[in-house]
Every structure is written in C-alpha cells, then in structure tokens.
N, CA, C and O atoms as a CHARMM CRD file, in Angstrom:
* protein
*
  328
    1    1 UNK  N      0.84000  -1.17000   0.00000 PROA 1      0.00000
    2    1 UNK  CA     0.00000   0.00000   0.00000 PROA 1      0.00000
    3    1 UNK  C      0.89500   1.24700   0.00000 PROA 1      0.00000
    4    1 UNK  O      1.90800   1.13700   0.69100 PROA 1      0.00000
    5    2 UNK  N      0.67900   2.66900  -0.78300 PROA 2      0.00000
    6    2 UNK  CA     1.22800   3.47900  -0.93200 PROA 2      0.00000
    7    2 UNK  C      1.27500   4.10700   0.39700 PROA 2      0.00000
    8    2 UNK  O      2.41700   4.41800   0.73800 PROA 2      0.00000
    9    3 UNK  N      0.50700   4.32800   1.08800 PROA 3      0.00000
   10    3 UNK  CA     0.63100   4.98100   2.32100 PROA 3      0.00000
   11    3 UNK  C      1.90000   4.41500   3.00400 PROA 3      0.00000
   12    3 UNK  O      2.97100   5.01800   3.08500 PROA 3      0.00000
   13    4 UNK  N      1.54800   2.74900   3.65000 PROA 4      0.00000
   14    4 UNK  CA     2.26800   2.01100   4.69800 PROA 4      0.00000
   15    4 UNK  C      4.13800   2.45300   3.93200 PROA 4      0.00000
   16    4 UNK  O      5.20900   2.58000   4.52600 PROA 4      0.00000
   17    5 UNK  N      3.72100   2.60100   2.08400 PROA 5      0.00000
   18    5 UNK  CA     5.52400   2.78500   2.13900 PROA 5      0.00000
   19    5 UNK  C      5.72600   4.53400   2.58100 PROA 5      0.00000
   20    5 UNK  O      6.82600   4.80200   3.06500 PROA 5      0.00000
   21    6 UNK  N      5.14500   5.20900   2.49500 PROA 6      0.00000
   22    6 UNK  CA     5.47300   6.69800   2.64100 PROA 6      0.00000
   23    6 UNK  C      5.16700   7.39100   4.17800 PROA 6      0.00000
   24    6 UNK  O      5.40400   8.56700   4.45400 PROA 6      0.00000
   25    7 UNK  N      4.39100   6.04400   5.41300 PROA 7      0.00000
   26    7 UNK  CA     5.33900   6.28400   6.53800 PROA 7      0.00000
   27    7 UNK  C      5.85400   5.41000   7.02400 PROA 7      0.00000
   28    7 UNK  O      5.86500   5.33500   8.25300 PROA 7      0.00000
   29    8 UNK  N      6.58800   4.23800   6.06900 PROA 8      0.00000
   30    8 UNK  CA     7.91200   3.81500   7.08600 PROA 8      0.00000
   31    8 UNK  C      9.12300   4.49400   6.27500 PROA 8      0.00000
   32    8 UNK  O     10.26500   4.14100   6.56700 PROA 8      0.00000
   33    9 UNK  N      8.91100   5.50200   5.22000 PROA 9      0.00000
   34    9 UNK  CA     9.71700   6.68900   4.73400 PROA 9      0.00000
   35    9 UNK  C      9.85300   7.68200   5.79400 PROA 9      0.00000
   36    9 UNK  O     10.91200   8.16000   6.20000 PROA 9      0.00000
   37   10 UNK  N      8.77600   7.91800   6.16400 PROA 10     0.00000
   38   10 UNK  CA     8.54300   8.83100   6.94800 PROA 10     0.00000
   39   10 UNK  C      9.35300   8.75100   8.70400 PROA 10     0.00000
   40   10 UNK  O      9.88300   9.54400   9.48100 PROA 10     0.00000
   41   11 UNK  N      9.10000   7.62100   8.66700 PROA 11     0.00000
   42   11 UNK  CA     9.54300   7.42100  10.07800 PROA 11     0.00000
   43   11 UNK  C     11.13100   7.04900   9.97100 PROA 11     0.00000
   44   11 UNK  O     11.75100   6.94700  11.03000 PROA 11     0.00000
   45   12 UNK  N     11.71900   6.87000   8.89900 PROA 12     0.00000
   46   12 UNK  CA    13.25100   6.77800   9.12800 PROA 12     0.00000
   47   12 UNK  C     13.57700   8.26400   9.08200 PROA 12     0.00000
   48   12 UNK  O     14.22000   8.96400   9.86400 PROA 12     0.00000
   49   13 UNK  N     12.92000   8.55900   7.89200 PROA 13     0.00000
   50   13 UNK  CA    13.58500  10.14300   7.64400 PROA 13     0.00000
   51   13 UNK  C     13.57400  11.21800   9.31800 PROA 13     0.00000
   52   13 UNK  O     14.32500  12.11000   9.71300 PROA 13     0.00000
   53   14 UNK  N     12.13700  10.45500  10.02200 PROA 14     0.00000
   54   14 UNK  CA    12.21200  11.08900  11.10000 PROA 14     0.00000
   55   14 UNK  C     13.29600  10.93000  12.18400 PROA 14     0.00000
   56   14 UNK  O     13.72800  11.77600  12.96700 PROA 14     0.00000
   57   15 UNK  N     13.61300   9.68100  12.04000 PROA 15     0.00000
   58   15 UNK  CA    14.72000   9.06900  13.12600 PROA 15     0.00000
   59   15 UNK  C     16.08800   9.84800  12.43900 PROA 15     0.00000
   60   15 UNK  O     16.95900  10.07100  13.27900 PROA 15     0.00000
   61   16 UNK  N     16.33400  10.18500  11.38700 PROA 16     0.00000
   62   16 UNK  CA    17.30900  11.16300  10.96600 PROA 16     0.00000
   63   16 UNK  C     17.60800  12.40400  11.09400 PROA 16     0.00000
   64   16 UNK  O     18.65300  12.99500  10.82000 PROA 16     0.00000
   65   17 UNK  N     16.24000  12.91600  11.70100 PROA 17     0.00000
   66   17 UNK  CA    16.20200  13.96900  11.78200 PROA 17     0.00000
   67   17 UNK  C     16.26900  14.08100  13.53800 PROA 17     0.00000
   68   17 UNK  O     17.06000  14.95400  13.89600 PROA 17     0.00000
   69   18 UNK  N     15.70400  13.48500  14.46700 PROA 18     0.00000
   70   18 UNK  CA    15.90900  13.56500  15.88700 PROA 18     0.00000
   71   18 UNK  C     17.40100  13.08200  16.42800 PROA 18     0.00000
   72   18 UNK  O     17.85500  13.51200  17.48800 PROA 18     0.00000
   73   19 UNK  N     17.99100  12.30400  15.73200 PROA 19     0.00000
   74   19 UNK  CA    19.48400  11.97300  16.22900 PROA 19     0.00000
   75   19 UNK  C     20.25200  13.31900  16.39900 PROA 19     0.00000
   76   19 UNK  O     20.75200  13.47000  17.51400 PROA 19     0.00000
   77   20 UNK  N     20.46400  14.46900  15.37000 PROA 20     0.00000
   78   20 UNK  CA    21.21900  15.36200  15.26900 PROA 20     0.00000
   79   20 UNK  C     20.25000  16.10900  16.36200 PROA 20     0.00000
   80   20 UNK  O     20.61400  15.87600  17.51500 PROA 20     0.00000
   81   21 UNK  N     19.24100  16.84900  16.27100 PROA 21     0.00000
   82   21 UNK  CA    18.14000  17.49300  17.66600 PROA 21     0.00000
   83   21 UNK  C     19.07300  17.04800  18.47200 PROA 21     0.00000
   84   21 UNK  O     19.99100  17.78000  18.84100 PROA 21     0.00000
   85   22 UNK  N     18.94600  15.66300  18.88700 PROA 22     0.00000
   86   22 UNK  CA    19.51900  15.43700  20.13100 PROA 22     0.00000
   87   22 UNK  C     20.57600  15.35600  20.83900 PROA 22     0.00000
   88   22 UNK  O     20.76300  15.25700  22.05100 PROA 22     0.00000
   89   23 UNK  N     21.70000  15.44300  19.35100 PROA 23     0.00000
   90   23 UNK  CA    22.85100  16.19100  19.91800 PROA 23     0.00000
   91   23 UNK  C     23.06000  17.21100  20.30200 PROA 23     0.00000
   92   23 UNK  O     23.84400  17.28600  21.24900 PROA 23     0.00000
   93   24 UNK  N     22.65400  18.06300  19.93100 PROA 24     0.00000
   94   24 UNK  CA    22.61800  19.59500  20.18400 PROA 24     0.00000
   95   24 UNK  C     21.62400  19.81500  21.47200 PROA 24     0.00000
   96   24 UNK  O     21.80400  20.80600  22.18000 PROA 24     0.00000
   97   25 UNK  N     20.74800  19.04000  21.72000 PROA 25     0.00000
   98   25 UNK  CA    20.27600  19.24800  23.02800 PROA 25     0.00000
   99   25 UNK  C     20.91300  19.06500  24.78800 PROA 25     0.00000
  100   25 UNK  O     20.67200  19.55200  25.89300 PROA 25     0.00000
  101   26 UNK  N     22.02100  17.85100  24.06000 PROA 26     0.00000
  102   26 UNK  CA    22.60000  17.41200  24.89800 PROA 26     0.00000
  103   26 UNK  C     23.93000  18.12000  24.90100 PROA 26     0.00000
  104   26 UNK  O     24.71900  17.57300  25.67200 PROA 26     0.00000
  105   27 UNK  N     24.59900  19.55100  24.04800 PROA 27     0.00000
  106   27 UNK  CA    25.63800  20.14400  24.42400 PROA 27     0.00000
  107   27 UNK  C     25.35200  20.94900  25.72600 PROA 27     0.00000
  108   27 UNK  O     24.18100  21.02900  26.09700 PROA 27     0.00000
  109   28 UNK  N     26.45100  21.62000  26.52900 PROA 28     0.00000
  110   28 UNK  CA    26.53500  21.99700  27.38200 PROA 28     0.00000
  111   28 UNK  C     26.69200  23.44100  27.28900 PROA 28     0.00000
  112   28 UNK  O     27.75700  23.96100  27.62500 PROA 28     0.00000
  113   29 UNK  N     25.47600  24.29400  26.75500 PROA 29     0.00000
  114   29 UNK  CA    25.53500  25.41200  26.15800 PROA 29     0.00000
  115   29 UNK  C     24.67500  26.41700  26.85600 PROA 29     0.00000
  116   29 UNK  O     23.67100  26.21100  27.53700 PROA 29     0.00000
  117   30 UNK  N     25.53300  28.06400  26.41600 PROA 30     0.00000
  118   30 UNK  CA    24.22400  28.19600  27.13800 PROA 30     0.00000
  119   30 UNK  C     22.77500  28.74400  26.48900 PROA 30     0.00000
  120   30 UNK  O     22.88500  29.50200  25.52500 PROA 30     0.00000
  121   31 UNK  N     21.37800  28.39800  26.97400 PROA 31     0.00000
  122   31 UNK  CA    20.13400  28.37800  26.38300 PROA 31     0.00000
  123   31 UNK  C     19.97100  29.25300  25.23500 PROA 31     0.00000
  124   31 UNK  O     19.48100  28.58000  24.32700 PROA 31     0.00000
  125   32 UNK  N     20.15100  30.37900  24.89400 PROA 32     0.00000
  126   32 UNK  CA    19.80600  31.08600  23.98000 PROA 32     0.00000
  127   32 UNK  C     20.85500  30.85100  22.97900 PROA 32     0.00000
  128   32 UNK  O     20.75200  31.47800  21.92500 PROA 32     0.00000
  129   33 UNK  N     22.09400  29.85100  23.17100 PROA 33     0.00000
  130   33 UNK  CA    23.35000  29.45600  21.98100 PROA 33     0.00000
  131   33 UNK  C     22.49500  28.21100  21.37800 PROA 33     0.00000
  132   33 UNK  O     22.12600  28.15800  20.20500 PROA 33     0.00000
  133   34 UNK  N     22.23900  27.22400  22.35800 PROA 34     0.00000
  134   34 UNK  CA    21.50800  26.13400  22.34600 PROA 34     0.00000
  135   34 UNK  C     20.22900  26.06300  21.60100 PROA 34     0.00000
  136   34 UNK  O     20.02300  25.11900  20.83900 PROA 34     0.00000
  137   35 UNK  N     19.45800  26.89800  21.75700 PROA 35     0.00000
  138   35 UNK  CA    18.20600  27.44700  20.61400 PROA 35     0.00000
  139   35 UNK  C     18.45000  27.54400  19.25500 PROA 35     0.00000
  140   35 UNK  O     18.23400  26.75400  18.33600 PROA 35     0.00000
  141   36 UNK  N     19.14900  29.13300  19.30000 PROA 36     0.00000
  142   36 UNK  CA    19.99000  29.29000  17.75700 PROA 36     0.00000
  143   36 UNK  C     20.41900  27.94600  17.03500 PROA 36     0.00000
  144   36 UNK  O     20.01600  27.78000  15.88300 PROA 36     0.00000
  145   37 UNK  N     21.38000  26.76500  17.75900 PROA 37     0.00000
  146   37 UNK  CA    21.80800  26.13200  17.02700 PROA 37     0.00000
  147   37 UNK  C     20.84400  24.94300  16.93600 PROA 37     0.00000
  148   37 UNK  O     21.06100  23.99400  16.18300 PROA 37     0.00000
  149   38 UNK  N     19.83900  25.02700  17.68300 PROA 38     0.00000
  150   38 UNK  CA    18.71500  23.47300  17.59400 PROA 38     0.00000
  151   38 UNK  C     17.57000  24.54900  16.38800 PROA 38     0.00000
  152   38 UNK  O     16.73900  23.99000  15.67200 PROA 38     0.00000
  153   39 UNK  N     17.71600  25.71600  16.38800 PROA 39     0.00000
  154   39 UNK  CA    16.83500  25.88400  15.10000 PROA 39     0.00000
  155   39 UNK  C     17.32000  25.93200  13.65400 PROA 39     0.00000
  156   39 UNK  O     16.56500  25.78300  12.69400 PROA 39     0.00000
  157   40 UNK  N     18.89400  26.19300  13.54800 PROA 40     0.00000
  158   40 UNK  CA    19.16900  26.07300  12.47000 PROA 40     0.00000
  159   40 UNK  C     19.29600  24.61900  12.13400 PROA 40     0.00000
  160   40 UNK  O     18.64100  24.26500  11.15400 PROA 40     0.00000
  161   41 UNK  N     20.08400  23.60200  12.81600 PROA 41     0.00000
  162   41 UNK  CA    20.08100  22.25900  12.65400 PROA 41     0.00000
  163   41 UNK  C     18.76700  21.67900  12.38500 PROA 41     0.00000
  164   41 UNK  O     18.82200  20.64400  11.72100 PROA 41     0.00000
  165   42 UNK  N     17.60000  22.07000  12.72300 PROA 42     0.00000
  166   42 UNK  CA    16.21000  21.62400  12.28400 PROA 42     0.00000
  167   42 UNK  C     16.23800  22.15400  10.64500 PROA 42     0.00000
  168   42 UNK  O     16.30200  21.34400   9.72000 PROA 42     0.00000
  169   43 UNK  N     16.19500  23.24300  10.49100 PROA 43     0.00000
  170   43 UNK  CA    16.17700  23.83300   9.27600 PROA 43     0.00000
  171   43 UNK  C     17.28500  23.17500   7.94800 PROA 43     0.00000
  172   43 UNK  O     17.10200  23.13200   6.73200 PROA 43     0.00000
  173   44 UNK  N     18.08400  22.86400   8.52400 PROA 44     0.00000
  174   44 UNK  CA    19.08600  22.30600   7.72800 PROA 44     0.00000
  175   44 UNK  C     18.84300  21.12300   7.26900 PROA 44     0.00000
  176   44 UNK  O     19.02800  20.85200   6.08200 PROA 44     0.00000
  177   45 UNK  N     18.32300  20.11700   8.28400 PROA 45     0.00000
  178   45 UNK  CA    18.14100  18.55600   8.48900 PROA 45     0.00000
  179   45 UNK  C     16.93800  18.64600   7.41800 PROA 45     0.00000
  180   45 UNK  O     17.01900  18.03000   6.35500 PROA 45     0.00000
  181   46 UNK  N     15.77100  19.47300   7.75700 PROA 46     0.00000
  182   46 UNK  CA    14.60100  19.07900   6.61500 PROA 46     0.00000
  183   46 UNK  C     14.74400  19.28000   5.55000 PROA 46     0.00000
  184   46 UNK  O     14.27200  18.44400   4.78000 PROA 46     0.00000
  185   47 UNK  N     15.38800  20.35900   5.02600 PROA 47     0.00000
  186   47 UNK  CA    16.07200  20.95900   3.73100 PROA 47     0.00000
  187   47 UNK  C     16.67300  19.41800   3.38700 PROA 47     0.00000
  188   47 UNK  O     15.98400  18.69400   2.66900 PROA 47     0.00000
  189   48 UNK  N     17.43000  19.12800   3.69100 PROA 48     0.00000
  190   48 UNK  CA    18.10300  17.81200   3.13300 PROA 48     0.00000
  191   48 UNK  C     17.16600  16.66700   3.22300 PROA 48     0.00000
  192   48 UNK  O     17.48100  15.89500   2.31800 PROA 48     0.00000
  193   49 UNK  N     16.33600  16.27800   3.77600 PROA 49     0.00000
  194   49 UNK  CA    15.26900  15.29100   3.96900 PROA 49     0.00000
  195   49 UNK  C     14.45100  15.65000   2.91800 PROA 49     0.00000
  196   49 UNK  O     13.97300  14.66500   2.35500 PROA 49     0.00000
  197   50 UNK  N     14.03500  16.99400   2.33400 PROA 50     0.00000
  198   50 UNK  CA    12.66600  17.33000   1.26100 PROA 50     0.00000
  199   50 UNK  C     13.98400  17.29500   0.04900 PROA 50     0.00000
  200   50 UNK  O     13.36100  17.22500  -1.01000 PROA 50     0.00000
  201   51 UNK  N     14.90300  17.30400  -0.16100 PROA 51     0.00000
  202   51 UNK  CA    16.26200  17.28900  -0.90000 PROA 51     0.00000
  203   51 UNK  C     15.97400  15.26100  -1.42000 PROA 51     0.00000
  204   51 UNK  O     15.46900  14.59300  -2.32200 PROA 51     0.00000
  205   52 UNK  N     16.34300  15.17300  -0.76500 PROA 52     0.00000
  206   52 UNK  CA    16.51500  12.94400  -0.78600 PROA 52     0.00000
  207   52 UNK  C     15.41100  12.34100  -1.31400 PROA 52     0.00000
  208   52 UNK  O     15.27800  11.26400  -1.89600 PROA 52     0.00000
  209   53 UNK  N     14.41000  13.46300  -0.93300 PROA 53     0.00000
  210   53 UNK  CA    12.62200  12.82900  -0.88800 PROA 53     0.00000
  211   53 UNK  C     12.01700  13.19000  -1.64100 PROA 53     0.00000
  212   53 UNK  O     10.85100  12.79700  -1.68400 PROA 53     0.00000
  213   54 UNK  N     12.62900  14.34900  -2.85000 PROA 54     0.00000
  214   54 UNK  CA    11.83200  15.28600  -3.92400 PROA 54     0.00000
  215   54 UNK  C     10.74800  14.12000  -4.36700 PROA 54     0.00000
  216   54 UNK  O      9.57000  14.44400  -4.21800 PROA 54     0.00000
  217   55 UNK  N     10.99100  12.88800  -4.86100 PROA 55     0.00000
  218   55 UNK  CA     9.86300  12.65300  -5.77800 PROA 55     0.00000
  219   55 UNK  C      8.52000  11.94400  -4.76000 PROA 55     0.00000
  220   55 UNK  O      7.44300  11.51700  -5.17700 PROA 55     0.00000
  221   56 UNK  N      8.99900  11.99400  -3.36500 PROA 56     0.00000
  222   56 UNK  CA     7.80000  11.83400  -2.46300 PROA 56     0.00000
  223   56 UNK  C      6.58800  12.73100  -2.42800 PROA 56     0.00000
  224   56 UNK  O      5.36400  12.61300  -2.36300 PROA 56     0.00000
  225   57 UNK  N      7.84900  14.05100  -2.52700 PROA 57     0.00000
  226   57 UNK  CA     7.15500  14.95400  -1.36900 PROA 57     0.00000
  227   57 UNK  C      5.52000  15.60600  -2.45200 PROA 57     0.00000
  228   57 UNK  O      4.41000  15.82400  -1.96500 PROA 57     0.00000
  229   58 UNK  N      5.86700  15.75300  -3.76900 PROA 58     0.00000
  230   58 UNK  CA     4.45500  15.75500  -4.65300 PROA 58     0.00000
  231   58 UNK  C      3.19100  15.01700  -3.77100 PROA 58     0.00000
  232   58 UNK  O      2.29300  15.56400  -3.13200 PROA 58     0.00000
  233   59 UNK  N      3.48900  13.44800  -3.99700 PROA 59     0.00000
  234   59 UNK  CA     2.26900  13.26700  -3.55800 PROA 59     0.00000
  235   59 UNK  C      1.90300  13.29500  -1.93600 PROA 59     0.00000
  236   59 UNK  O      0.70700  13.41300  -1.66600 PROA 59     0.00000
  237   60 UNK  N      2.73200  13.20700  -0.97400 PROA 60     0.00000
  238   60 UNK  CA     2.70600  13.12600  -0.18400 PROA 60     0.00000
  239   60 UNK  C      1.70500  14.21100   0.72200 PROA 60     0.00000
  240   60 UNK  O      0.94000  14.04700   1.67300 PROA 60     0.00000
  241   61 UNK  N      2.08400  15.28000  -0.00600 PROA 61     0.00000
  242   61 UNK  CA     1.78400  16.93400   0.36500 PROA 61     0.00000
  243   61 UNK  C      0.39900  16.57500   0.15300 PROA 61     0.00000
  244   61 UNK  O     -0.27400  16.55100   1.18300 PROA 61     0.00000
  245   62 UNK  N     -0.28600  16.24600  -1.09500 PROA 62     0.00000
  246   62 UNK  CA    -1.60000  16.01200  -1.52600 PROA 62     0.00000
  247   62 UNK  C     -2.53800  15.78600  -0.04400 PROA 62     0.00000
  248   62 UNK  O     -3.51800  16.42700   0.33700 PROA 62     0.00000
  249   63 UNK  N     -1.84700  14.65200   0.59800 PROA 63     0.00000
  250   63 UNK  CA    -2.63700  13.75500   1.43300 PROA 63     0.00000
  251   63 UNK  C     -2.60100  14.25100   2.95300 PROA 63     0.00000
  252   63 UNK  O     -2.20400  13.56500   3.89500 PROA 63     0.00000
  253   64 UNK  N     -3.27300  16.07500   3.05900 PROA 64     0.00000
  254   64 UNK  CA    -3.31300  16.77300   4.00600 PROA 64     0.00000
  255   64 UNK  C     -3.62000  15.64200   5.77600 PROA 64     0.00000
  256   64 UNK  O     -2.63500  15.59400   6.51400 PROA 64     0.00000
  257   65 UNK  N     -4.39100  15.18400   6.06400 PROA 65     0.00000
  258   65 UNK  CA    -4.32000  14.12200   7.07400 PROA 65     0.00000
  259   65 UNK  C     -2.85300  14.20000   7.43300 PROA 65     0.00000
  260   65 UNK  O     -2.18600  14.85000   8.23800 PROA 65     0.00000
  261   66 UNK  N     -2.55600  13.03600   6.27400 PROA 66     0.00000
  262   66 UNK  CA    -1.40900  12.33300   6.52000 PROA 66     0.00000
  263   66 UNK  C     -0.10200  13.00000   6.95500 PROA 66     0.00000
  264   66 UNK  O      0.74400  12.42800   7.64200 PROA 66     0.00000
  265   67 UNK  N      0.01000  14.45100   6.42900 PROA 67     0.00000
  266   67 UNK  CA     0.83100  15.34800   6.62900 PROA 67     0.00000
  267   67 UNK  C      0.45800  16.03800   8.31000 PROA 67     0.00000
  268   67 UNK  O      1.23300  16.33000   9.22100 PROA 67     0.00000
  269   68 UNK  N     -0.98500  16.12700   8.22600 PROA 68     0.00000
  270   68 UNK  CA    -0.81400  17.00600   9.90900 PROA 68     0.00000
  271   68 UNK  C     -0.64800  15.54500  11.08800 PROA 68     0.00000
  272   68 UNK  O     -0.45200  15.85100  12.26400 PROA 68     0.00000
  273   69 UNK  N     -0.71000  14.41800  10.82900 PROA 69     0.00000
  274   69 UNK  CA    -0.25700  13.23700  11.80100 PROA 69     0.00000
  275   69 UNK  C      0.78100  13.13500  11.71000 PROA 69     0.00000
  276   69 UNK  O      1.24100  12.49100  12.65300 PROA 69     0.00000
  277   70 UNK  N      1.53400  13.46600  10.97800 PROA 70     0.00000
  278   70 UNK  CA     3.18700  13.15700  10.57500 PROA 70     0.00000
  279   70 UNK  C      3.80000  14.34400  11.60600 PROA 70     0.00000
  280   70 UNK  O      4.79600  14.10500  12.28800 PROA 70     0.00000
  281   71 UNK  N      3.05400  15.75100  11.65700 PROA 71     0.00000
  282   71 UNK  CA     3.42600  17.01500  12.32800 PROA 71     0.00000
  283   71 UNK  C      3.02700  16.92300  13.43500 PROA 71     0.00000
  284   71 UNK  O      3.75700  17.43300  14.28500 PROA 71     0.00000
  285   72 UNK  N      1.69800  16.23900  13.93400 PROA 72     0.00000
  286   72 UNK  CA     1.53400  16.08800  15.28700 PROA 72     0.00000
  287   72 UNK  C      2.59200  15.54600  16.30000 PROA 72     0.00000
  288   72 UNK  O      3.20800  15.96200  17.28100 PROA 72     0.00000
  289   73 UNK  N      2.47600  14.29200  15.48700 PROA 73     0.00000
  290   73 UNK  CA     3.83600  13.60500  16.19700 PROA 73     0.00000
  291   73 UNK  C      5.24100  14.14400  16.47600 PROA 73     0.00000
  292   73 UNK  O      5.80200  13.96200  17.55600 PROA 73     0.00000
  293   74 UNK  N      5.91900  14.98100  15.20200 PROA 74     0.00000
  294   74 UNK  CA     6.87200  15.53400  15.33500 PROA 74     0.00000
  295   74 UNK  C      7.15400  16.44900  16.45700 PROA 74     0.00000
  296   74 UNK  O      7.96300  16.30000  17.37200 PROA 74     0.00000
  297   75 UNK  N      6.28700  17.48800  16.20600 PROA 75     0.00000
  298   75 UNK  CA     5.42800  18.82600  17.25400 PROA 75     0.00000
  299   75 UNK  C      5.65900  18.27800  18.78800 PROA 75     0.00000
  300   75 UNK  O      6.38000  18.80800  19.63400 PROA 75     0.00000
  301   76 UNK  N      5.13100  17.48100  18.89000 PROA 76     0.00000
  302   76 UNK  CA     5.56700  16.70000  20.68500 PROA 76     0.00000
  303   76 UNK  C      6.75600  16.56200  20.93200 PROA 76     0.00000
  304   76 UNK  O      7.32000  17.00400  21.93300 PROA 76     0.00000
  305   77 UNK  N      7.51000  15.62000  19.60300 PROA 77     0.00000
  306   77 UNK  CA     8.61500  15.25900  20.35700 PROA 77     0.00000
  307   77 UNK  C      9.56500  16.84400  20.16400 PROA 77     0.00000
  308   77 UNK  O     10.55000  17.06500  20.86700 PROA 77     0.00000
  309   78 UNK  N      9.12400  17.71800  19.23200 PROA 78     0.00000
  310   78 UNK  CA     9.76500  19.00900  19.65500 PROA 78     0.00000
  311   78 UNK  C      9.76200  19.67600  20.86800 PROA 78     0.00000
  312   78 UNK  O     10.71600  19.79100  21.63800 PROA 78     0.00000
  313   79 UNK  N      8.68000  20.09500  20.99300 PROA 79     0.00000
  314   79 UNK  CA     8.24200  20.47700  22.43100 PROA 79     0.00000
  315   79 UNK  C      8.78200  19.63200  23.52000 PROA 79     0.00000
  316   79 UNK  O      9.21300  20.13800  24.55600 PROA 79     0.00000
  317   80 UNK  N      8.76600  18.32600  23.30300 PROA 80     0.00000
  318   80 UNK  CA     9.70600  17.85400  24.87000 PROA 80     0.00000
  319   80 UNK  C     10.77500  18.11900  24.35900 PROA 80     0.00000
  320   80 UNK  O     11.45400  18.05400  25.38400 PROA 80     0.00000
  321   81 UNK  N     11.63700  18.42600  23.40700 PROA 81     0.00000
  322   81 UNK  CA    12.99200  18.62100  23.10400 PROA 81     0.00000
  323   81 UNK  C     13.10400  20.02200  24.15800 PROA 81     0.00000
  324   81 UNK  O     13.63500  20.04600  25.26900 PROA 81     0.00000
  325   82 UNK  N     12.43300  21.15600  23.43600 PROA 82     0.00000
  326   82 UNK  CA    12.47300  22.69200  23.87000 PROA 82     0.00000
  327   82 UNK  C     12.81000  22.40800  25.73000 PROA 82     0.00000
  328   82 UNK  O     12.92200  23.36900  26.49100 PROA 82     0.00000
C-alpha cells in the first residue's frame, strides 16, 4: 500500500532527523546558543530530507491528514525537546 511505504519513509527520515536534535540538546551550552543552534540544525536537516525525498514529497503533500499526523507527532517530540 502506498501509504504504509510513505510512513515507514517517513519514520526513518524522522529518526534522521531527531538523532542530530539530540545532539545539540545534549551540548553543554548556554540556552539562547543552544536554541539558535537546535533551530538552524532543524532547518538544515529538513532541507536535506525534502532534498533525498523530492519525488515523495508531490504526492505526499496532496494527502493533508497524513501530513498534519506526521506534524503532530513531530510537534511533541519538539516540544519535549524545547
């Protein structure tokens, strides 16, 4: 099924993207250095994830649901990051 392959896409690309988060969460910085660099490293990481994924991301986008469950999930584990 097209879905089941575009989120276990989804869910690696995600695990690629929280490894680096969580380095930078775990430097010994101080908070407002620590921000700056956990927002650009987000910004960077998806850029390269919508980069790898171009011929996903067409249909993917289509399938609004599927996109705000994909963000829900993310959204949390941001927020416990913050």
């Amino acid at each position: 099924n097209k879905k089941d392959v575009y989120k276990a896409v989804i869910g690696s690309e995600l695990q690629k993207l929280y490894a680096p988060l969580e380095d930078v969460i775990k430097r010994d910085l101080p908070a407002d250095d620590k921000l700056m660099m956990f927002t650009f490293s987000r910004l960077s990481i998806i850029k390269e994830v919508v980069t790898r994924n171009g011929t996903l991301r067409a249909d993917f986008f289509r399938d609004i649901w599927l996109v705000e469950n994909v963000r829900k999930e993310f959204d949390k584990k941001e927020i416990h990051y913050l």
